[in-house]
Each structure stands twice: as structure tokens, then as C-alpha cells.
N, CA, C and O atoms as a GROMACS GRO file, in nm:
protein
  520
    1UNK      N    1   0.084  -0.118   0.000
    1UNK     CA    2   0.000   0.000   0.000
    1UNK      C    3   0.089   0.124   0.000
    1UNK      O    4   0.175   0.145   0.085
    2UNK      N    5   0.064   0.196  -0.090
    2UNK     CA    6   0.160   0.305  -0.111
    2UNK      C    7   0.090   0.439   0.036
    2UNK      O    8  -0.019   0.451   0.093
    3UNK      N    9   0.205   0.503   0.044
    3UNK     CA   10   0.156   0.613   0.152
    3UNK      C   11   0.172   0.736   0.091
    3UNK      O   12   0.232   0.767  -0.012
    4UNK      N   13   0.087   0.822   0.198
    4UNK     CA   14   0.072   0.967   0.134
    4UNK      C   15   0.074   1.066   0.268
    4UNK      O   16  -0.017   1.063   0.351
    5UNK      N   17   0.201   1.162   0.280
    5UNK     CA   18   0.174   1.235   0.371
    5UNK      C   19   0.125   1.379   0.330
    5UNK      O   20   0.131   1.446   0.226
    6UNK      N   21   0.079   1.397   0.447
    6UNK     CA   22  -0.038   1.502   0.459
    6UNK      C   23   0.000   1.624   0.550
    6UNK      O   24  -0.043   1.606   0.664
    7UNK      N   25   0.061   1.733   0.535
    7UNK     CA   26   0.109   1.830   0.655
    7UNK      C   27  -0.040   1.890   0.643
    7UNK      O   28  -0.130   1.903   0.561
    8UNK      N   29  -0.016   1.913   0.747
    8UNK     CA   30  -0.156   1.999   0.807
    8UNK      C   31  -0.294   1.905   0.827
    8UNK      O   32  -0.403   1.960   0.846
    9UNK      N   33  -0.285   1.802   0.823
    9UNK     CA   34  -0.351   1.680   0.832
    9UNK      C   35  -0.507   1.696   0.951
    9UNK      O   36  -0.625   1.663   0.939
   10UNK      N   37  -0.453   1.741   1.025
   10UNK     CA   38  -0.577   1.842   1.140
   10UNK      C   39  -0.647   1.900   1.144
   10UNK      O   40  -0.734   1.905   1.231
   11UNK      N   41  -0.632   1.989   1.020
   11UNK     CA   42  -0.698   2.070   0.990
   11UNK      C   43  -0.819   2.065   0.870
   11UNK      O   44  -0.828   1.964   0.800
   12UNK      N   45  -0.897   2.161   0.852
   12UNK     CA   46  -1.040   2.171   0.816
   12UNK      C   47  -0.954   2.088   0.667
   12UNK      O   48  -0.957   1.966   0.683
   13UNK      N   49  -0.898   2.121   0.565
   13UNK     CA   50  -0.867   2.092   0.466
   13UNK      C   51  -0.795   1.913   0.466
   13UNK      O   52  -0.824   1.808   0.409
   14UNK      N   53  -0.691   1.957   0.564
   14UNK     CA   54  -0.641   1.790   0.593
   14UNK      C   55  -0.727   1.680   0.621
   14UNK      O   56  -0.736   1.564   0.581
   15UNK      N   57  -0.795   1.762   0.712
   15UNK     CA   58  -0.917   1.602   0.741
   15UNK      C   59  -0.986   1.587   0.674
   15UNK      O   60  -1.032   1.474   0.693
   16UNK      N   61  -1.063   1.669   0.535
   16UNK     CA   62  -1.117   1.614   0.475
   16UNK      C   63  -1.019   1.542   0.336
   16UNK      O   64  -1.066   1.483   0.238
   17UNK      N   65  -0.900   1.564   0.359
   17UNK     CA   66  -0.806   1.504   0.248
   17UNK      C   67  -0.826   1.350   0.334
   17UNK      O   68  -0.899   1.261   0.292
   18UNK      N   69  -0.750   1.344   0.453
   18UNK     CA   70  -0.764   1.219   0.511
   18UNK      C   71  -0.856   1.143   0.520
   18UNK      O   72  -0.817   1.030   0.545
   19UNK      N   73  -1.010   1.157   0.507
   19UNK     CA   74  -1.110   1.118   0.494
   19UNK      C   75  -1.096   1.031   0.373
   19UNK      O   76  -1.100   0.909   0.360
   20UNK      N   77  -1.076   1.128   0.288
   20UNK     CA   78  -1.078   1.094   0.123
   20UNK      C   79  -0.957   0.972   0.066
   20UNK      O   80  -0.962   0.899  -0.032
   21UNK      N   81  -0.878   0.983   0.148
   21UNK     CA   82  -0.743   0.924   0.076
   21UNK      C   83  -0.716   0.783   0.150
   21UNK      O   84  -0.657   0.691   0.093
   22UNK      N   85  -0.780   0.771   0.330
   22UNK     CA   86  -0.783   0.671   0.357
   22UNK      C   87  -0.822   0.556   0.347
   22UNK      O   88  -0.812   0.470   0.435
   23UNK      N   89  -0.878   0.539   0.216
   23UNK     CA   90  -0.975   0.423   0.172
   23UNK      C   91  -0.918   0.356   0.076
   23UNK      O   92  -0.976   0.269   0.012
   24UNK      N   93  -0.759   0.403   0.051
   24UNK     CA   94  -0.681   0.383  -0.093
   24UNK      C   95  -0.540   0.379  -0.029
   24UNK      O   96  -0.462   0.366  -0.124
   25UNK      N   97  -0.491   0.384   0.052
   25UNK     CA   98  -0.384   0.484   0.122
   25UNK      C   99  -0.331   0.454   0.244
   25UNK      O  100  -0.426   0.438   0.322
   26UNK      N  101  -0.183   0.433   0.323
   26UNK     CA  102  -0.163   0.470   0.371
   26UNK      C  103  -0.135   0.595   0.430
   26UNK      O  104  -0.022   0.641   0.414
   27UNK      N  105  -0.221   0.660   0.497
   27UNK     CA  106  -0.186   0.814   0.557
   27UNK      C  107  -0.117   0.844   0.637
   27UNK      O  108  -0.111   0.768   0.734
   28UNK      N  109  -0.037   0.961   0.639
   28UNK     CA  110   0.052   0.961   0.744
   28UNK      C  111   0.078   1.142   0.785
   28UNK      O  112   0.164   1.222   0.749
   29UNK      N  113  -0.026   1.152   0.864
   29UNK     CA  114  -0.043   1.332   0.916
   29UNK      C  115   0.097   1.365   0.957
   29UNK      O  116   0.176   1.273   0.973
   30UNK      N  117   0.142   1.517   0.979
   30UNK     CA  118   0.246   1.594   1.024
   30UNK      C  119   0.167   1.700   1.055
   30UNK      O  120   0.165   1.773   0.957
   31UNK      N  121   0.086   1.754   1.164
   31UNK     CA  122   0.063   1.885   1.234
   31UNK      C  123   0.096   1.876   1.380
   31UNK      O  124   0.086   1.783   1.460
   32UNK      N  125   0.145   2.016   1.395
   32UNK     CA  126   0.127   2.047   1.553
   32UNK      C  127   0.037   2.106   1.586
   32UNK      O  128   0.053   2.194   1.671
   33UNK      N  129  -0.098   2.081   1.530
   33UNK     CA  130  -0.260   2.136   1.638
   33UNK      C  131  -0.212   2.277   1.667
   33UNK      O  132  -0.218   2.317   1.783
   34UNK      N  133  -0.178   2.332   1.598
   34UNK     CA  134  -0.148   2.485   1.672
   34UNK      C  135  -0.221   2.563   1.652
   34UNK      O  136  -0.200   2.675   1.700
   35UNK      N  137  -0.371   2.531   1.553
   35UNK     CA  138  -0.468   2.631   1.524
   35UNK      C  139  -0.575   2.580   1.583
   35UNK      O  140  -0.600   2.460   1.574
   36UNK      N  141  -0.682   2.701   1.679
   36UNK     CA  142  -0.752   2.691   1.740
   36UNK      C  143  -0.845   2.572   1.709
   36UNK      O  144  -0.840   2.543   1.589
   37UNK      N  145  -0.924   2.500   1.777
   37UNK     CA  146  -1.046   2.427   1.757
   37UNK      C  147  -0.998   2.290   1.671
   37UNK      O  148  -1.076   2.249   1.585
   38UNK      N  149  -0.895   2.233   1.689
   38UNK     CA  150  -0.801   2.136   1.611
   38UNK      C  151  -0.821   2.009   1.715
   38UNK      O  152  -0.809   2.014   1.837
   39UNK      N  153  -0.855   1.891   1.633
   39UNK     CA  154  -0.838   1.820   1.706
   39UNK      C  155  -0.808   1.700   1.644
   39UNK      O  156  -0.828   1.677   1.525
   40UNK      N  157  -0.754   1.610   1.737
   40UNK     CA  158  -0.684   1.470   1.592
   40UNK      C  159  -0.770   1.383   1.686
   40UNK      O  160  -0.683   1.305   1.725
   41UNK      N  161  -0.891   1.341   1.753
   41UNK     CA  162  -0.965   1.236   1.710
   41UNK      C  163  -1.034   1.200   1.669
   41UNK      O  164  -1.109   1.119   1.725
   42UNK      N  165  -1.045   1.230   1.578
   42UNK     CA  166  -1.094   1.224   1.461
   42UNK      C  167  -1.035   1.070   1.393
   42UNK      O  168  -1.099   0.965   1.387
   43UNK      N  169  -0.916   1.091   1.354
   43UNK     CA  170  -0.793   1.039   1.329
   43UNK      C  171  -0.795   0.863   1.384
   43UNK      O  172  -0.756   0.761   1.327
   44UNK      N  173  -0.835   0.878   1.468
   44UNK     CA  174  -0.894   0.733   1.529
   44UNK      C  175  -0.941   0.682   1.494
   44UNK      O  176  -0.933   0.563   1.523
   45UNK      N  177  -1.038   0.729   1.398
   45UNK     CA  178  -1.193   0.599   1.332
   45UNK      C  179  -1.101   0.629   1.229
   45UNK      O  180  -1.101   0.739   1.173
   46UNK      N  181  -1.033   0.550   1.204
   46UNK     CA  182  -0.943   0.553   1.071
   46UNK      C  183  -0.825   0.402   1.058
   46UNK      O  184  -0.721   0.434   1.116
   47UNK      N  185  -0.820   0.321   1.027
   47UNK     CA  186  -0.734   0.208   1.050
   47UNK      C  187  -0.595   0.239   0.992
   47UNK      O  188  -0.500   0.207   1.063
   48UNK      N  189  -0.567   0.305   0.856
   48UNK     CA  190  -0.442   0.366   0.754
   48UNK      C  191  -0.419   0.488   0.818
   48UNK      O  192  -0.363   0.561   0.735
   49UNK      N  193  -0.435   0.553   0.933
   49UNK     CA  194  -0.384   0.669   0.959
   49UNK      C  195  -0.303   0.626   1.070
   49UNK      O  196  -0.319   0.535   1.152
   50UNK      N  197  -0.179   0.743   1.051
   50UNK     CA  198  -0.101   0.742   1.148
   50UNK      C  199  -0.089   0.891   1.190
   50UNK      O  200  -0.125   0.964   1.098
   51UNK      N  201  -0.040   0.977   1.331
   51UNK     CA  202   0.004   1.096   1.326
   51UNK      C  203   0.108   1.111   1.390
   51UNK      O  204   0.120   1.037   1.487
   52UNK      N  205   0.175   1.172   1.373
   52UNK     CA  206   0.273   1.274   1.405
   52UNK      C  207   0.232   1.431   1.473
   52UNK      O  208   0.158   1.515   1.421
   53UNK      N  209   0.300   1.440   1.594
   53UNK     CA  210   0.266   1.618   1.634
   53UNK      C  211   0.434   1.678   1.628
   53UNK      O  212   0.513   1.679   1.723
   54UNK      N  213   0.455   1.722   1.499
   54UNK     CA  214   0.597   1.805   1.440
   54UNK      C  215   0.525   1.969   1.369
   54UNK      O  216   0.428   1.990   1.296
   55UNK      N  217   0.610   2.044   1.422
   55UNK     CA  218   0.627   2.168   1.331
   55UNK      C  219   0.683   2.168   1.218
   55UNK      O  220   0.804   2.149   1.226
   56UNK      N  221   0.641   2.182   1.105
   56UNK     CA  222   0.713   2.144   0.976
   56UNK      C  223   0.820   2.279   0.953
   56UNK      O  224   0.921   2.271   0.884
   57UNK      N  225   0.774   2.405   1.027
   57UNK     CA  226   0.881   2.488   1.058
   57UNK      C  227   1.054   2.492   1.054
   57UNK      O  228   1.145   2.566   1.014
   58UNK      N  229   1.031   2.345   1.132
   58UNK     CA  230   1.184   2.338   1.180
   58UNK      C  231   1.252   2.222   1.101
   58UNK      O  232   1.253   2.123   1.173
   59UNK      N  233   1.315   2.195   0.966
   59UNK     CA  234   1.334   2.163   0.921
   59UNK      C  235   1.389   1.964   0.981
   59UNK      O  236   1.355   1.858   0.929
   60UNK      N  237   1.473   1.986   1.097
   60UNK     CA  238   1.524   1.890   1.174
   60UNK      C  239   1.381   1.816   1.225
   60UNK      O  240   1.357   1.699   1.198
   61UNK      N  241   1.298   1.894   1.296
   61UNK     CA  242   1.156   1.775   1.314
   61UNK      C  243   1.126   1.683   1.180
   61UNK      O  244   1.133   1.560   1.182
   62UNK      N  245   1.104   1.732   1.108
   62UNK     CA  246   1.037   1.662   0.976
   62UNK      C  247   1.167   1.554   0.969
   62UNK      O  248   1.131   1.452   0.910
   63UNK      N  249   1.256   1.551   0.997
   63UNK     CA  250   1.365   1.460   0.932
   63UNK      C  251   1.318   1.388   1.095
   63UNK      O  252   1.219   1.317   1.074
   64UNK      N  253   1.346   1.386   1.202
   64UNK     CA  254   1.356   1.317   1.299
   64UNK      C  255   1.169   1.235   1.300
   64UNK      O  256   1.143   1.117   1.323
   65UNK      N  257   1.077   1.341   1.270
   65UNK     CA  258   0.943   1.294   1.268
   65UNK      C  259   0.911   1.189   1.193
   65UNK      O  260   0.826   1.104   1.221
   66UNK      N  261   0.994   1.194   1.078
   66UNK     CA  262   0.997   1.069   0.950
   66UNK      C  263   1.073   0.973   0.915
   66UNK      O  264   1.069   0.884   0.830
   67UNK      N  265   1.167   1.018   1.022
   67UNK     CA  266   1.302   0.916   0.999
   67UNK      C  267   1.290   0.862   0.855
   67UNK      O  268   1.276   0.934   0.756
   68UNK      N  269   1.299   0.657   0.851
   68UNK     CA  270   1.325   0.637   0.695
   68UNK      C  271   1.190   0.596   0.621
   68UNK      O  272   1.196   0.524   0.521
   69UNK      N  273   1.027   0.657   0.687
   69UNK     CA  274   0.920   0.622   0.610
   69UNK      C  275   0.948   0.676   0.481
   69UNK      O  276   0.986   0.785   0.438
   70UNK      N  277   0.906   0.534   0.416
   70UNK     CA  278   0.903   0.576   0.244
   70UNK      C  279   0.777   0.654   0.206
   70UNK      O  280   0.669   0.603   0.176
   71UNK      N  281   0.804   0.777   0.209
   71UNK     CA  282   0.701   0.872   0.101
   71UNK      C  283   0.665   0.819  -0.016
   71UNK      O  284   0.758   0.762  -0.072
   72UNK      N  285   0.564   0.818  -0.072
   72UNK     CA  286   0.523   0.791  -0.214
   72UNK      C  287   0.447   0.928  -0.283
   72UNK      O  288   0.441   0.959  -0.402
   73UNK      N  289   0.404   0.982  -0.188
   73UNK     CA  290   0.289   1.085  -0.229
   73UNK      C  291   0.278   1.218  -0.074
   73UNK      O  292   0.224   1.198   0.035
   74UNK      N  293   0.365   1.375  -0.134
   74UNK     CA  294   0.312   1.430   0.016
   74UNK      C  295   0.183   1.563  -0.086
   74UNK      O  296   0.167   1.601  -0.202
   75UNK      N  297   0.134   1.581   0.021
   75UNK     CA  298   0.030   1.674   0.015
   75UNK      C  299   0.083   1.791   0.108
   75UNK      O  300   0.088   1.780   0.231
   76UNK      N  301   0.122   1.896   0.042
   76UNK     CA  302   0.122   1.979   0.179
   76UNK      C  303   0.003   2.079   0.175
   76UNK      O  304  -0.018   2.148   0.076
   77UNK      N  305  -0.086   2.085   0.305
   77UNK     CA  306  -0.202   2.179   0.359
   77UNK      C  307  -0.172   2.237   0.461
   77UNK      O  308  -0.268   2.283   0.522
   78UNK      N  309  -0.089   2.250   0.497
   78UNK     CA  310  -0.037   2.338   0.674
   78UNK      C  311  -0.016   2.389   0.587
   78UNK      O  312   0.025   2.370   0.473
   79UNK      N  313  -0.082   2.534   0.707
   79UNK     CA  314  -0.046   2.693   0.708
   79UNK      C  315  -0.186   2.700   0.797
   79UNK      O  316  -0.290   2.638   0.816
   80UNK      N  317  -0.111   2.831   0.841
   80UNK     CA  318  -0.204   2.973   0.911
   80UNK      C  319  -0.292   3.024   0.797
   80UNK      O  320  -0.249   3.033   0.682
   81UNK      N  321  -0.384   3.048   0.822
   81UNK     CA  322  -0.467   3.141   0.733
   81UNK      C  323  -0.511   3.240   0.775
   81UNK      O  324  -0.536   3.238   0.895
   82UNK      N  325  -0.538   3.365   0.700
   82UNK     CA  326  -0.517   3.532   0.695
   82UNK      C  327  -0.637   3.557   0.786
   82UNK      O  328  -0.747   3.582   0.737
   83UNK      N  329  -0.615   3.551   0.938
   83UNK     CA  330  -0.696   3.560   1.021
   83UNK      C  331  -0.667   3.699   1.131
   83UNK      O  332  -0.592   3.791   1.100
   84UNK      N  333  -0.710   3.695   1.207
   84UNK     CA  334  -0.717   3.825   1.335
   84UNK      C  335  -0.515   3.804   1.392
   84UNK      O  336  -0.448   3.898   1.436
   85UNK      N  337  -0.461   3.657   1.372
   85UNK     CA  338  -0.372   3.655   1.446
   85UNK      C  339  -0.290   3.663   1.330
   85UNK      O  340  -0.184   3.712   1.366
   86UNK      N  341  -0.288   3.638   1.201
   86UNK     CA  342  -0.193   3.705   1.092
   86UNK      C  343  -0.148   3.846   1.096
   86UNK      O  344  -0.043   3.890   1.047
   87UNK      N  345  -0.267   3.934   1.181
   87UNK     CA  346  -0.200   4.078   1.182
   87UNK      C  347  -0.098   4.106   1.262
   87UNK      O  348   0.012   4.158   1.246
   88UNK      N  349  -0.184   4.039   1.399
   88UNK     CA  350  -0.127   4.062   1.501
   88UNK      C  351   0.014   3.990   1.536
   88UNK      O  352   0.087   4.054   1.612
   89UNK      N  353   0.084   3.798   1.466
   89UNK     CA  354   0.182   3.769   1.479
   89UNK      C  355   0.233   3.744   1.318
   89UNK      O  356   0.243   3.629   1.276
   90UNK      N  357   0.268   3.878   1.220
   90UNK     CA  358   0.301   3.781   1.115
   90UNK      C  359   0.437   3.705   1.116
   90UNK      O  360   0.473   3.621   1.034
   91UNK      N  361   0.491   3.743   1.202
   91UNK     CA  362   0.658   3.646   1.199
   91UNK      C  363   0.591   3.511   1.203
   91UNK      O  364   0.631   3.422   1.128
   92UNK      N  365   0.485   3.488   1.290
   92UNK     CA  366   0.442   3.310   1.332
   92UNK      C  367   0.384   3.256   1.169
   92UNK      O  368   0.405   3.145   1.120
   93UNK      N  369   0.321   3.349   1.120
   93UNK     CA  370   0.233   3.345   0.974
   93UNK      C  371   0.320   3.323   0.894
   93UNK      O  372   0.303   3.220   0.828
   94UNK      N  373   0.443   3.402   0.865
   94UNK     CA  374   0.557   3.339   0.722
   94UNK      C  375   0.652   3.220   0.794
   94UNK      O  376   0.704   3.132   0.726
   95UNK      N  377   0.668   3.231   0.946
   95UNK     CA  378   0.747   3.096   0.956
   95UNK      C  379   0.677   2.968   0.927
   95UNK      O  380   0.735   2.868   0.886
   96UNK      N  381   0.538   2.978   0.952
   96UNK     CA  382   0.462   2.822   0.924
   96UNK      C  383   0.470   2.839   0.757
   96UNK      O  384   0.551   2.764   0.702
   97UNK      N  385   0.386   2.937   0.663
   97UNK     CA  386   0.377   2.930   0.550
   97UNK      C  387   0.434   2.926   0.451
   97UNK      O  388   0.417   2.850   0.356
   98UNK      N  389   0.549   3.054   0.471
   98UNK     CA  390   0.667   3.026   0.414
   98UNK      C  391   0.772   2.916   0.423
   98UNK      O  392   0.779   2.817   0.350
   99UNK      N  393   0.825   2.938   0.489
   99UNK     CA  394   0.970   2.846   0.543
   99UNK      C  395   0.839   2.675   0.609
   99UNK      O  396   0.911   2.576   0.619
  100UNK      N  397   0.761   2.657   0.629
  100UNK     CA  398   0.732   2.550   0.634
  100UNK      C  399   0.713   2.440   0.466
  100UNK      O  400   0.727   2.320   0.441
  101UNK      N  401   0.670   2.579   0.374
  101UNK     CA  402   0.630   2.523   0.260
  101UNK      C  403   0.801   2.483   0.195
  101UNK      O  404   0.837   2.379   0.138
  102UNK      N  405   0.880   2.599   0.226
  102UNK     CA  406   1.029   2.575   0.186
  102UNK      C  407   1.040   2.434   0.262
  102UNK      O  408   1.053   2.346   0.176
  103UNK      N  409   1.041   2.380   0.388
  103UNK     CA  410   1.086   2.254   0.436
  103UNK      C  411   1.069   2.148   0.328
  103UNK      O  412   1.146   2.074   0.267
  104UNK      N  413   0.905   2.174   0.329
  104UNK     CA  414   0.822   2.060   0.255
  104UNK      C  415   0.908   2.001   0.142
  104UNK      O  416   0.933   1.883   0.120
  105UNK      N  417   0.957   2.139   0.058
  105UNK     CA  418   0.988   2.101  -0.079
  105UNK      C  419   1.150   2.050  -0.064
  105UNK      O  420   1.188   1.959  -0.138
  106UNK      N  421   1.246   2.111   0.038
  106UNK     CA  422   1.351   2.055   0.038
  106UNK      C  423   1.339   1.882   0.102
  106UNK      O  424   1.417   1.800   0.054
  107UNK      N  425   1.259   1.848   0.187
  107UNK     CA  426   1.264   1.724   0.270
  107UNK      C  427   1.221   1.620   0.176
  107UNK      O  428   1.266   1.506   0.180
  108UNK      N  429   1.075   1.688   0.036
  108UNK     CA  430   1.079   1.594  -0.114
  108UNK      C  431   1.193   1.599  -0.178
  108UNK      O  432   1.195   1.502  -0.254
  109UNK      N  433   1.320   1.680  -0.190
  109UNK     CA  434   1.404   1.672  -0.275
  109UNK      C  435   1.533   1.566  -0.240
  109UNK      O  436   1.586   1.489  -0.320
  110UNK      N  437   1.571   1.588  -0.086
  110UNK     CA  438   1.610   1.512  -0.005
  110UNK      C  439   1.545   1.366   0.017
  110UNK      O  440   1.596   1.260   0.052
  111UNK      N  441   1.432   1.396  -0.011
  111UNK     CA  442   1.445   1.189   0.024
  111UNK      C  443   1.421   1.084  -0.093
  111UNK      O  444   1.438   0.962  -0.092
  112UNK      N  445   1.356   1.202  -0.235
  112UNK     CA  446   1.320   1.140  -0.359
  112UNK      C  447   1.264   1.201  -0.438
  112UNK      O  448   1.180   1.290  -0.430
  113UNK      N  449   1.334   1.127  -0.557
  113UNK     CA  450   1.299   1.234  -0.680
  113UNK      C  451   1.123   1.198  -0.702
  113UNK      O  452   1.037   1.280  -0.734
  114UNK      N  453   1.105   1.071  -0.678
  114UNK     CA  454   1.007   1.043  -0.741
  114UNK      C  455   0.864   1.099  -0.618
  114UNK      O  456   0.755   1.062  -0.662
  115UNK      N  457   0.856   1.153  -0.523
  115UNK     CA  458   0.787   1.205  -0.479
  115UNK      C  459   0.729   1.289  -0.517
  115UNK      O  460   0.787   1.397  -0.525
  116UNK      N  461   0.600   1.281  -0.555
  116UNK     CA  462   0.470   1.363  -0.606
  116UNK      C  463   0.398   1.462  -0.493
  116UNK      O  464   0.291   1.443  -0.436
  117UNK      N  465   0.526   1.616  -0.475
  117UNK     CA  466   0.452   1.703  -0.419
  117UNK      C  467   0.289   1.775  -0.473
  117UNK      O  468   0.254   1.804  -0.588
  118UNK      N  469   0.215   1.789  -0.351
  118UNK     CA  470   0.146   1.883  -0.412
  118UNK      C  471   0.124   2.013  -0.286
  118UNK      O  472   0.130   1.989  -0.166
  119UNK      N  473   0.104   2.118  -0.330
  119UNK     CA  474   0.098   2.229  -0.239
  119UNK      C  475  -0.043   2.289  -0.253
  119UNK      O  476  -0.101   2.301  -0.361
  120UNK      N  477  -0.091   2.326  -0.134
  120UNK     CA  478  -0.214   2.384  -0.128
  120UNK      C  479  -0.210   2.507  -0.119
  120UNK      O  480  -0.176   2.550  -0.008
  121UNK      N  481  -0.240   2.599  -0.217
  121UNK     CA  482  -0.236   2.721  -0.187
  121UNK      C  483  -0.392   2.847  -0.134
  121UNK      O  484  -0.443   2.900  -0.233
  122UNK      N  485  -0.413   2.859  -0.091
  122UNK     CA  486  -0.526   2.905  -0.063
  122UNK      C  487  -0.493   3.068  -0.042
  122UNK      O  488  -0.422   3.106   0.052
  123UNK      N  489  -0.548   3.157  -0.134
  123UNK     CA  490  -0.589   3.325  -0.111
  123UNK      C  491  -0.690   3.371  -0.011
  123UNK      O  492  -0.780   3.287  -0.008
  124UNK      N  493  -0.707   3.442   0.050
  124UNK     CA  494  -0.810   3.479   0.125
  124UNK      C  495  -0.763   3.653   0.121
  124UNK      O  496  -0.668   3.707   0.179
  125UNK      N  497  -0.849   3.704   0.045
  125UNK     CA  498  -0.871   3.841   0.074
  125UNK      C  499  -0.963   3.896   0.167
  125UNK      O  500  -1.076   3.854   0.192
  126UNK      N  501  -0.898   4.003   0.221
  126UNK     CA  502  -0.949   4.046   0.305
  126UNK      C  503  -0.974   4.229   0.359
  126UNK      O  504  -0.875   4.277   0.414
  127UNK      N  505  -1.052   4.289   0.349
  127UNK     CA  506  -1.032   4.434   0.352
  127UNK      C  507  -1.019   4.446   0.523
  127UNK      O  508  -1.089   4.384   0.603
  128UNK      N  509  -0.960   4.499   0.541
  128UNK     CA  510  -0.892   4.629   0.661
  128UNK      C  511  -0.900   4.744   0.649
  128UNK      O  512  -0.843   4.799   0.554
  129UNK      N  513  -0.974   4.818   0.743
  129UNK     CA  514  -1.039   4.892   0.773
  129UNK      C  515  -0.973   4.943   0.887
  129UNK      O  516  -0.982   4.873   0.989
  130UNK      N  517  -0.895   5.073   0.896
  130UNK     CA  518  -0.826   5.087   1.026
  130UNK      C  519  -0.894   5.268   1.049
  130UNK      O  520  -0.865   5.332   1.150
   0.00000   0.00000   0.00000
């Protein structure tokens, strides 16, 4: 059974990826629950899921979080989204989005060519009004 990891796996977008993919799939989540109202039991009524609680931030978790699981397929869906706390912390907002999405793509390049990234990008506009 080929596997497919999932960053952000917790979240509104991840769980319904995990929903979807566990019926075909080994799954294998990477979030640290760091956004409000997150919860991984969910994750339980699931037999092909596994999780992980890593910051994909820090480049060294993802390597220690994964040691030598063979990737076949990652999905990345972690990130912050353009909320009340994007104003207020954006250093926390480009370290998950940015430099987490940078991890993603170096940790596929590093463990295999043949790994089928995909990245989720999501816009959310928003007017401010000050």
C-alpha cells in the first residue's frame, strides 16, 4: 500500500483530504494542532492513519518525525490562514507558510525524486479597515 503524507492533516482541509485518501492509502499526518479548535480524534476511526505532532517549521523535526518512512505521495495543507492573528503575529504566519512550505519542498528533494509534491495554496482576501 503506497503512503501519502499530509502536513496539516488536522486541519479543516487535511481532514477532509484524510477522509478521502484513507480508503486507498496509507496516511501519514504531520501537524502540531497549533490552530484553534483542532483536534486529531478524529484520526482514530481511521485504520491507515497514522500521526505525528511536528512543526514542519523546523526543518530537523520533519527529518527526525519521519526518519526512513518511504514517502510515495506528500500533500502539503499546513499553514495559518489570513486571520485576526496574521495581523497581530506575522513572523508566526511566514514561519509556518513560508519556510514550512520551503521545508516541505527541500525534505521531497532530499528523500526522492520520485515524490509527487502537491501544495495547497489558498488566497483569502481580506479588507482592513483601520
Amino acid at each position: 500500500m503506497k503512503t501519502i503524507l499530509i502536513t496539516g492533516g488536522a486541519g479543516f482541509i487535511g481532514q477532509n483530504l484524510v477522509k478521502h485518501f484513507q480508503k486507498k492509502y496509507k496516511v501519514l499526518i504531520i501537524d502540531n494542532l497549533s490552530s484553534k479548535g483542532i483536534k486529531k480524534n478524529y484520526l482514530f476511526d481511521y485504520k491507515n492513519v497514522n500521526f505525528i505532532n511536528k512543526n514542519i517549521s523546523n526543518f530537523s523535526n520533519i527529518l527526525k518525525g519521519l526518519g526512513n518512512i518511504k514517502i510515495d505521495y506528500l500533500i502539503h495543507a499546513a499553514a495559518h490562514f489570513a486571520n485576526e492573528n496574521s495581523i497581530i503575529n506575522p513572523d508566526k504566519d511566514l514561519k509556518t507558510n513560508i519556510l514550512g512550505t520551503l521545508n516541505m519542498l527541500k525534505y521531497s528533494k532530499k528523500k526522492s525524486k520520485e515524490i509527487h509534491l502537491s501544495i495547497i495554496i489558498m488566497c483569502l482576501w481580506r479588507k482592513i479597515i483601520c
